[in-house]
DRENMARBA-698911 format. One record per residue (C-alpha): residue in one letter; x, y, z. Coordinates in steps of 0.001 Angstrom, whole numbers, plus 500000, padded with zeros to 6 digits. Layout:
<recs>
AXYZ ...
</recs>
This chain:
<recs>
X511826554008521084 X509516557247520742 X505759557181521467 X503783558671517894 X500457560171518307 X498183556990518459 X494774556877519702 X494716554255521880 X491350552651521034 X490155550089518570 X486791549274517946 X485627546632515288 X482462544168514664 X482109540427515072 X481352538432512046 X481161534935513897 X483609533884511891 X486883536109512310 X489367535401515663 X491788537914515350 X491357541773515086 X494275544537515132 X495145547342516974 X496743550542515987 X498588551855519152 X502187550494520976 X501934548202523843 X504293547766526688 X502584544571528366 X499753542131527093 X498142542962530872 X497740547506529246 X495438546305526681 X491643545882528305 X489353544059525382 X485457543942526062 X482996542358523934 X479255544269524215 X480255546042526676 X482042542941528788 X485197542308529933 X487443539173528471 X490269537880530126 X493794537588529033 X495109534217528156 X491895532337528750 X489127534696525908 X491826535982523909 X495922536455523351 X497829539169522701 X500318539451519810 X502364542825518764 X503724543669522509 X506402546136521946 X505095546474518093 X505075550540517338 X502470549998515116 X500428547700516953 X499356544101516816 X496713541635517047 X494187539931519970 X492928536672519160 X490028535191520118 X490191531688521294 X486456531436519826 X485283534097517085 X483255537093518547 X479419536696517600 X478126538241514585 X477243541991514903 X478978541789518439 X480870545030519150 X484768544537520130 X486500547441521839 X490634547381522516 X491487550105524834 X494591550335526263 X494831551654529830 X498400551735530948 X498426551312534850 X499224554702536611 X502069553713538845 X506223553371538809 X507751550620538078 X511557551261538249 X513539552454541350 X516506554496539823 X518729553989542710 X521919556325544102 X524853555777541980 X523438552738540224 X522576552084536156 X521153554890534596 X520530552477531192 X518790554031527758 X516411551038527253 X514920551717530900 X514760555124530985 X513152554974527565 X510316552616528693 X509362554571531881 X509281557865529490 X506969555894527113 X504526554587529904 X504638558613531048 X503845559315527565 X501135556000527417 X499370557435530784 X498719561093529059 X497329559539526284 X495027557262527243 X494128560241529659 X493628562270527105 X491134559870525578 X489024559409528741 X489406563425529305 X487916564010525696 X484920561899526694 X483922563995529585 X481583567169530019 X484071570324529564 X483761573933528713 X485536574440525657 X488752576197525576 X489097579659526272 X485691579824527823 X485858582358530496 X482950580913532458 X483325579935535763 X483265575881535798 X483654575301539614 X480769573917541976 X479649574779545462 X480342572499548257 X478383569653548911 X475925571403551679 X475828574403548923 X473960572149546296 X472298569770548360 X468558569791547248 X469644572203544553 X469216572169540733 X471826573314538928 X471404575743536315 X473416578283534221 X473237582150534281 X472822584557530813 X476635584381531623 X476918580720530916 X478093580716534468 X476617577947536954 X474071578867539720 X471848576799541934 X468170577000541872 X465889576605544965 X462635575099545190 X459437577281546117 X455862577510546774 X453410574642548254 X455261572001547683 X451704569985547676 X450091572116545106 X452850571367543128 X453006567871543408 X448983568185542310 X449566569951539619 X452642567626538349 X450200564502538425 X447722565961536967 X446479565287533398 X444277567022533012 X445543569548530890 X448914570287528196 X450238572744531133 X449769570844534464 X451716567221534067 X454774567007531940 X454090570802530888 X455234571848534436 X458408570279533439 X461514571511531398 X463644569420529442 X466959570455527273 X468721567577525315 X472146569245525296 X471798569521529030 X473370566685531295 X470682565744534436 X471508564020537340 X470817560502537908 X467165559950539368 X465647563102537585 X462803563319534900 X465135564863533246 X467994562038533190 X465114559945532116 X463892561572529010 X467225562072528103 X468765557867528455 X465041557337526552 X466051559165523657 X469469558029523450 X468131554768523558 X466460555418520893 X468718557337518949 X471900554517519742 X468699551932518310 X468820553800514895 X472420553893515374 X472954550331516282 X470399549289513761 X472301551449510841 X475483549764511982 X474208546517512278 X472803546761509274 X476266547680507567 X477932544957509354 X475623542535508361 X475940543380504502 X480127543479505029 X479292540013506601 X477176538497504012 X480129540061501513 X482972537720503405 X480867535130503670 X479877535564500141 X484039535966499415 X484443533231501477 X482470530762500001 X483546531446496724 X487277531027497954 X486703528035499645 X484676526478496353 X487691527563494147 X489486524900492160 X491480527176490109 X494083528516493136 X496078525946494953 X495796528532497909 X491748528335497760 X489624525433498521 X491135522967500193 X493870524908501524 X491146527109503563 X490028524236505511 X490925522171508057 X490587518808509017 X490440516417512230 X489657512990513035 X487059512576515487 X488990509756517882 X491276510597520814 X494684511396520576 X494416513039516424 X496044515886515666 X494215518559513274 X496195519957510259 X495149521195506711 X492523519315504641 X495191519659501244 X497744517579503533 X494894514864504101 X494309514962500695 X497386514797499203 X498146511266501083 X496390509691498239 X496238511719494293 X493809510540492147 X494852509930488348 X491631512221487911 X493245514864489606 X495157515347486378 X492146515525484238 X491894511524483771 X488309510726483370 X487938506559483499 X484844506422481293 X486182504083478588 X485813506536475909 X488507509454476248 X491636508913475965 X493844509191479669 X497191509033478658 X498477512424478871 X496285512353482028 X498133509608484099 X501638510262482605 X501109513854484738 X500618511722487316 X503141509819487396 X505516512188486750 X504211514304489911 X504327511350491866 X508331510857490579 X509295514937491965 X509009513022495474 X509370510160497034 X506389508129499127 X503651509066496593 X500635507018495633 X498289507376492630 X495066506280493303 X493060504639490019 X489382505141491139 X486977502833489773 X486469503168485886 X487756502671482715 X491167504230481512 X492493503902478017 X495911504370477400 X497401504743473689 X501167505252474771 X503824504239477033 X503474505517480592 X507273506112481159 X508291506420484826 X511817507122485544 X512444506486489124 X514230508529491908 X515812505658494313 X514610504624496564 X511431505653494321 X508575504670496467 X505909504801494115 X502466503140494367 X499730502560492131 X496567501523493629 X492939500405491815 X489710500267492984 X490076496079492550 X488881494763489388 X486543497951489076 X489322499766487957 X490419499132484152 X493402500344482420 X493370499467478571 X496403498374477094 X495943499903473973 X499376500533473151 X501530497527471199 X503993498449473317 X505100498416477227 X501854499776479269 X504316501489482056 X508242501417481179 X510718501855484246 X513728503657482971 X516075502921485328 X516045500529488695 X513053500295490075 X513171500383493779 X509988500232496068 X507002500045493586 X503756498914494717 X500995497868492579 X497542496899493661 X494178496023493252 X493616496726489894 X492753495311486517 X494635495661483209 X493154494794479806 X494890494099476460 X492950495472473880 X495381495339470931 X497490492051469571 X501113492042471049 X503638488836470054 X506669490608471644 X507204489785474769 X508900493336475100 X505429494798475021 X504566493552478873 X502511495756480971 X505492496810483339 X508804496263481355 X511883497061483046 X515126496858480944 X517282498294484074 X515988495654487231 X513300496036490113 X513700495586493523 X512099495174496637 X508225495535494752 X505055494275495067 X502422493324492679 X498946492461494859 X495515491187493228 X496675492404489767 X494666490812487094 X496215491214483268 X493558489642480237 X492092490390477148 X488874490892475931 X489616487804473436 X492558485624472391 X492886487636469238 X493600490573471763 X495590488818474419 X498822490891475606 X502176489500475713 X504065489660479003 X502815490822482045 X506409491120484096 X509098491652481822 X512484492340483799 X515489491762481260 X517982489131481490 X521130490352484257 X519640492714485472 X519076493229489094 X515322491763489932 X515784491209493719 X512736490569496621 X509635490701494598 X506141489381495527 X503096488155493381 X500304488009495677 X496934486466493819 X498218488260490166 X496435486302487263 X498134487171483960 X496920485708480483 X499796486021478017 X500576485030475254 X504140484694475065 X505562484848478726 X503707485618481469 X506624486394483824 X510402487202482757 X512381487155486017 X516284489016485906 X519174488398488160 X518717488458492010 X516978486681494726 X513673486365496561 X511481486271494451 X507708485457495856 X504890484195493841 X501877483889496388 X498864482020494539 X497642483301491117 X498027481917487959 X499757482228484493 X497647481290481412 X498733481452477888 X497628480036474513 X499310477115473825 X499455475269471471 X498473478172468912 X500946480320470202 X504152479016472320 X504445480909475666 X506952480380478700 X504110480905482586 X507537481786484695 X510740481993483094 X513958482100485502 X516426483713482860 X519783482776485293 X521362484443488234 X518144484206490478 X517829482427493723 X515832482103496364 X512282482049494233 X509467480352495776 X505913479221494601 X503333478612496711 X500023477713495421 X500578478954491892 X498722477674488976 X500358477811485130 X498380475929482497 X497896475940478619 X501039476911478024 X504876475446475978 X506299475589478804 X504670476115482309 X507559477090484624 X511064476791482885 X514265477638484756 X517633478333482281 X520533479713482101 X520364482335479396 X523258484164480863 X526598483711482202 X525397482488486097 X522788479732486887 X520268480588488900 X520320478737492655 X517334477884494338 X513586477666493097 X510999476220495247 X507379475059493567 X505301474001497148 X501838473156496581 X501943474450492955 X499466473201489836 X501115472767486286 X498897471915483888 X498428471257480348 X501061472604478778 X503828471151476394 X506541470915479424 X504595471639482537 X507981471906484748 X511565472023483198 X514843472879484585 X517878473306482520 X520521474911484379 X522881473901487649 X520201475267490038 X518625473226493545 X514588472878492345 X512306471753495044 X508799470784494180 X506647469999497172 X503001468526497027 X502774469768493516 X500163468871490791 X502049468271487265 X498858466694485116 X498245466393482039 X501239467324479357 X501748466782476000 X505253465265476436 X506468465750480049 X505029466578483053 X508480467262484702 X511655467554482894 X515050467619484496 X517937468532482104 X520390469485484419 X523463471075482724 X526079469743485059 X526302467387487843 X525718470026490263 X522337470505489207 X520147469007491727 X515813468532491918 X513981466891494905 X510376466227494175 X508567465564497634 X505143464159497286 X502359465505495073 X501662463684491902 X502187463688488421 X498703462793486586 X498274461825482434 X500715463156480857 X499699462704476634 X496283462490477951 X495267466311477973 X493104468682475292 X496434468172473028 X498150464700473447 X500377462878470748 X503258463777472280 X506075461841474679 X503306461640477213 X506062460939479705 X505587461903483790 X509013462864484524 X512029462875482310 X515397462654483610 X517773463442480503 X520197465523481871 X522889465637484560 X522561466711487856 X520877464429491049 X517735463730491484 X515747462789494320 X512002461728494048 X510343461070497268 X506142460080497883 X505337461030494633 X502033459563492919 X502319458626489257 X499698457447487785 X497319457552483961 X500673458638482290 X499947457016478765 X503969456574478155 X506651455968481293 X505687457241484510 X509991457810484586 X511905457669481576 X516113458117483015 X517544458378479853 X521048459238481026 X523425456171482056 X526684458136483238 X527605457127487079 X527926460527488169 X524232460885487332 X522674459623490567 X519075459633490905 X516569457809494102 X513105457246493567 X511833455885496546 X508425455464498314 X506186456124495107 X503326454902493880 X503484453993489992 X499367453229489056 X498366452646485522 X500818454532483574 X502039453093479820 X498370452618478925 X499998453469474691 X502046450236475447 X505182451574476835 X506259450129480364 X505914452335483903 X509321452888484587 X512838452719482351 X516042453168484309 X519818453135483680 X522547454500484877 X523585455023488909 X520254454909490249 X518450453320493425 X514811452360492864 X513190451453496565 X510772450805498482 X507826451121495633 X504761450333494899 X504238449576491133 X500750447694489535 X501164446351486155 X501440449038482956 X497861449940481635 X499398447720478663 X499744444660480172 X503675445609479650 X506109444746482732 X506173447472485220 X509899448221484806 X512300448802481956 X516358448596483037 X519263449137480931 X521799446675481675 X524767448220479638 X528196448344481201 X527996451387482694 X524460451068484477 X524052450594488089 X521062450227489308 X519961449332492725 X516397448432492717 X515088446280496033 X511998446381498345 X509209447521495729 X505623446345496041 X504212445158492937 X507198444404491391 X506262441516489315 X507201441282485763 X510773443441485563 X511702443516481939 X515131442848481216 X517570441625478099 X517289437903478362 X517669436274481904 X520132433156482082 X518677430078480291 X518141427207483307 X519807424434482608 X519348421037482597 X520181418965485711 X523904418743486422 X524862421170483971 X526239424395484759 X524841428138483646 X526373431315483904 X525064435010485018 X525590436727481956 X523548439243482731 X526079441959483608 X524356442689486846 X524078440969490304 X521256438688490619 X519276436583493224 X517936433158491953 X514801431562493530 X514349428021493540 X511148426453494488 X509334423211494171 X510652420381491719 X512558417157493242 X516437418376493611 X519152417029495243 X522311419372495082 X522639423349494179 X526392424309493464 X527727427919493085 X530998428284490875 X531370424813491393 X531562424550495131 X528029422662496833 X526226425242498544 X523452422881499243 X522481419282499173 X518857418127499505 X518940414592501751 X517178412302499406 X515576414809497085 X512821416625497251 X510957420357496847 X513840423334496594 X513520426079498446 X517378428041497604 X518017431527497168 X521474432151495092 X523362434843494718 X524990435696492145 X527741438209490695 X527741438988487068 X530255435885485462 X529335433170488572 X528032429685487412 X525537427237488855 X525018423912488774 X520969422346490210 X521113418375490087 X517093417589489965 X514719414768488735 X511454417426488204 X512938420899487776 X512241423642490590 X510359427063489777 X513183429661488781 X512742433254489393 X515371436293489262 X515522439008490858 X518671441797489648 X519768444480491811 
</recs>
């Protein structure tokens, strides 16, 4: 590479502010370049670095921290005068080496020349004789020039006291400083008057100088700080503002990086122009941001605090996986629902959404449940939907669905965490899938003015669990169905409230329900309803209670606790019914492959409208209760005795009083009576003055010379007996 004519100097001016400053002039090492600041040397790799090394036109050194302001920067190169390269006898004679010693060469007379131009020369073609005497020849010499131009010595004379008088004195313009001659375009040597006078004024002249250059840097300074600011405070240039800064968090072990990529980890719908004071209209404002959010994945937009009205349907068509995330300010943060229509529409699966910590308000009439505030007619998955609030300013106002995923479509591992939506027609409209999570909350409707569904499993779901969840005022409160081809599987209710609504509970499908330690109070006609569609349909209700059913804000209707008029098993375990004012239990199915225990309850008060606690029939087991007369004075429990029945009730508390057809007539002594009863029975004798009880005709007992019974029989449905007695016994049945 050739070596151009380049000075090899650089000299610039510190604004405080800018680190890196170019140079003009080819470098073969960092180590050739000598940078001083004011006059002072920096050091390589600790003050500055060097970038451009081999560069022909130059490069850059960068300050590790930015030169002062009005500081003066010089970059001089100074290329060491030695060899580097041994050519050696017979070995490589290679271009690219040759080349660079030829360049240093060149290098060394350059930066020569540039320290030769700065000394004190006669100018070419001067003819004047430039050489000085030997040391001893100017010793205690001035040096002076001829009319020639040529340089001679001068030699002091005279008294050399009378002159140093006349040199102190003062006292007039020719004794003093008059004895003394001064030239400015002469050069004196160090120690001399002369010398003296002369660094004086060029002190003062480099002060004018200095200050005139100062004084220019200072007004370029104030223009790119001026520039600067303005850049830096520009919100029209994506390259301006943000983009200009940096940003660092003060803690140990952070890593600094552009303030735009801390800024951009969470875009404000206001970054699109949305403004959130109740009165403009934000639609076209948050439909840009959702649609920025959708040209890449792992985006959030942020919903500061305030008010935003939308008048049409936010459509967000995802990416998958779409990773999307809308996040409030918590209930400071309003979006109207002005629309009668979805608020945000999903076209396409959903995959990854996250929406939180915000508040959405119906401010127009909607009946179709179509018109929810996130509708999805293609399936969700793997979403969440945390401290989510959905009302109305008033019931004439109230919205119609807040989750609205359609029937067979995917709708797999969603949460509900603390969501409270007030709906009109169906709070929640669940697809086909699994895991869903409802984590407290509550659905509220307007029943019995309008008829709305809280949670309504549409078929093919499983694996849905509610913990904690309230639903009240509404037809039905939680209904599972199969609406499609495939029953849904398992739904779990654990420590759930249903309340006042039509049907607080219902299943109608093949599914497993579990309810644990749930609250089912006060329904118009049942509190829980299982109409299983098949004899694979199974519910287990595990403790809890089921409270006044007929007895709410709108009664008149069955007023029954739990109804059992399907197929399917049931199992009802610790459960508390009680102030039901029809049956606490009303089995209305009598087929043997409908098998149902209810075991361990308590049965308090119910029937208070006349009605009796409990009515079973078909293949049921009924143990180990505790049962207090109906409110109505009526018999605790009801039993169907038909030919199909079989019922297996033993070990309940309470349990005077069991209404059934017509028990067997007791005869009169000696005279035998049959079980016609249909149903095994146990008869107990007490008291009275017998002598003989015979079963079927055979003695079974004989009382030695008469006296008080005490005989249990048993007896199949068909067997005869036969007491022999002077005072008849007490007779009381008990059928299994």
């Amino acid at each position: 590479m050739t070596v151009p004519v380049q000075t090899p100097v650089s000299n610039h001016v510190g604004n405080g502010i800018t680190t890196s400053f170019p140079y003009a002039f080819r470098l073969l090492d960092a180590v050739d370049i000598t940078v001083t600041v004011d006059g002072v040397a920096k050091t390589l790799n600790i003050d500055y670095t060097v970038t451009g090394v081999g560069v022909e036109s130059g490069g850059a050194v960068v300050f590790a921290v930015a030169p002062a302001s009005l500081s003066a920067i010089a970059l001089i190169r100074q290329v060491p005068i030695n060899r580097l390269t041994d050519y050696q006898y017979s070995g490589d004679f290679q271009s690219p080496t040759v080349n660079n010693d030829f360049d240093r060469i060149v290098m060394m007379l350059q930066d020569s020349g540039l320290a030769l131009a700065n000394t004190i020369r006669l100018p070419p073609g001067d003819a004047a004789s430039g050489v000085l005497p030997d040391a001893a020849g100017r010793a205690l010499k001035g040096l002076a020039f001829d009319a020639e131009g040529d340089i001679f010595l001068t030699a002091a004379s005279g008294n050399a006291d009378v002159l140093a008088a006349a040199l102190g004195s003062n006292a007039t313009a020719a004794l003093g400083g008059g004895l003394v001659g001064y030239d400015g375009t002469k050069n004196y040597a160090a120690g001399t008057i002369g010398k003296g006078i002369k660094d004086a004024a060029a002190v003062g002249a480099q002060g004018i100088a200095d200050a005139a250059t100062a004084a220019a840097a200072a007004a370029a300074a104030n223009t790119n700080t001026n520039n600067y600011k303005a850049d830096v405070a520009s919100v029209a240039d994506a390259a301006k503002g943000a983009a200009l800064m940096g940003y660092k968090l003060n803690a140990t072990g952070t890593v600094g990086r552009a303030l735009t990529a801390k800024l951009l980890e969470r875009v404000s719908v206001k970054d699109f122009g949305a403004l959130g004071d109740g009165v403009a209209d934000d639609t076209a404002a948050i439909q840009s941001a959702v649609n920025w959010a959708q040209s890449a994945a792992n985006r959030e937009i942020h919903f500061p605090a305030g008010r935003y009205n939308v008048s049409s349907t936010i459509t967000v068509t995802p990416t998958f996986p779409g990773f999307l995330s809308f996040k409030g300010a918590g209930r400071a943060t309003t979006i109207v629902h002005a629309v009668v229509g979805p608020l945000f529409q999903f076209s396409g699966t959903m995959d990854y959404l996250t929406v939180s910590d915000l508040r959405i308000l119906s401010s127009t009439a909607k009946s179709n449940k179509l018109h929810a505030a996130f509708y999805f007619p293609d399936g969700n998955t793997h979403s969440d939907f945390v401290n989510v609030t959905y009302d109305s300013d008033s019931n004439a106002t109230m919205g119609a669905s807040f989750y609205y995923c359609e029937q067979d479509k995917t709708n797999d591992t969603v949460s509900f965490v603390n969501c409270i939506a007030i709906c009109r027609t169906c709070c929640y409209q669940i697809g086909a899938g699994s895991s869903i999570f409802w984590h407290g909350g509550r659905c509220i409707g307007q029943w019995p003015t309008v008829n709305g569904t809280g949670i309504l499993f549409t078929g093919g779901n499983g694996g849905c669990w509610m913990w904690a969840t309230d639903t009240i005022q509404l037809e039905y409160g939680v209904r599972v169905q199969r609406l499609t081809a495939t029953s849904n599987r398992e739904i779990f209710a654990v420590h759930a409230a249903f309340d006042s609504c039509r049907i607080n509970f219902s299943q109608e499908d093949q599914s497993y329900v579990s309810i644990l330690g749930c609250w089912a109070a006060s329904a118009k006609d049942y509190g829980i309803q299982f109409a299983g569609e098949s004899d694979a349909a199974i519910m287990t209700i595990s403790g809890g209670t089921v409270f006044n059913s007929g007895g709410g804000a709108v009664g008149g209707g069955a007023s029954i606790g739990l109804r059992y008029n399907g197929r399917g098993a049931l199992f009802c375990n610790g459960v508390v019914f009680r102030n039901n004012l029809g049956r606490a239990i009303y089995c209305e199915n009598d087929l043997p492959s409908v098998y149902g225990v209810i075991e361990n309850c308590q049965f308090r008060d119910n029937g208070a409208n006349g009605d009796y606690q409990v009515y079973l029939t078909g293949n049921k087991v009924f143990r180990n209760n505790y049962l207090n007369a109906a409110a109505s004075g009526a018999s605790a429990v009801q039993r169907d005795l038909t030919g199909r029945s079989r019922l297996r009730i033993s070990n309940n508390i309470g349990f005077q009083g069991i209404a059934l057809v017509t028990p067997p007539t007791f005869p009169a002594s000696g005279v035998a009576a049959t079980n016609d009863t249909g149903v095994a029975a146990t008869l107990y004798l007490r008291g009275g003055t017998a002598t003989s009880v015979q079963k079927n005709g055979n003695f079974i007992c004989d009382i030695v010379g008469g006296g008080n019974a005490n005989v249990n029989i048993r007896l199949r449905p068909g067997d005869t007996f036969t007491v022999n007695y002077t005072v008849a016994p007490s007779a009381t049945w008990d059928f299994e």
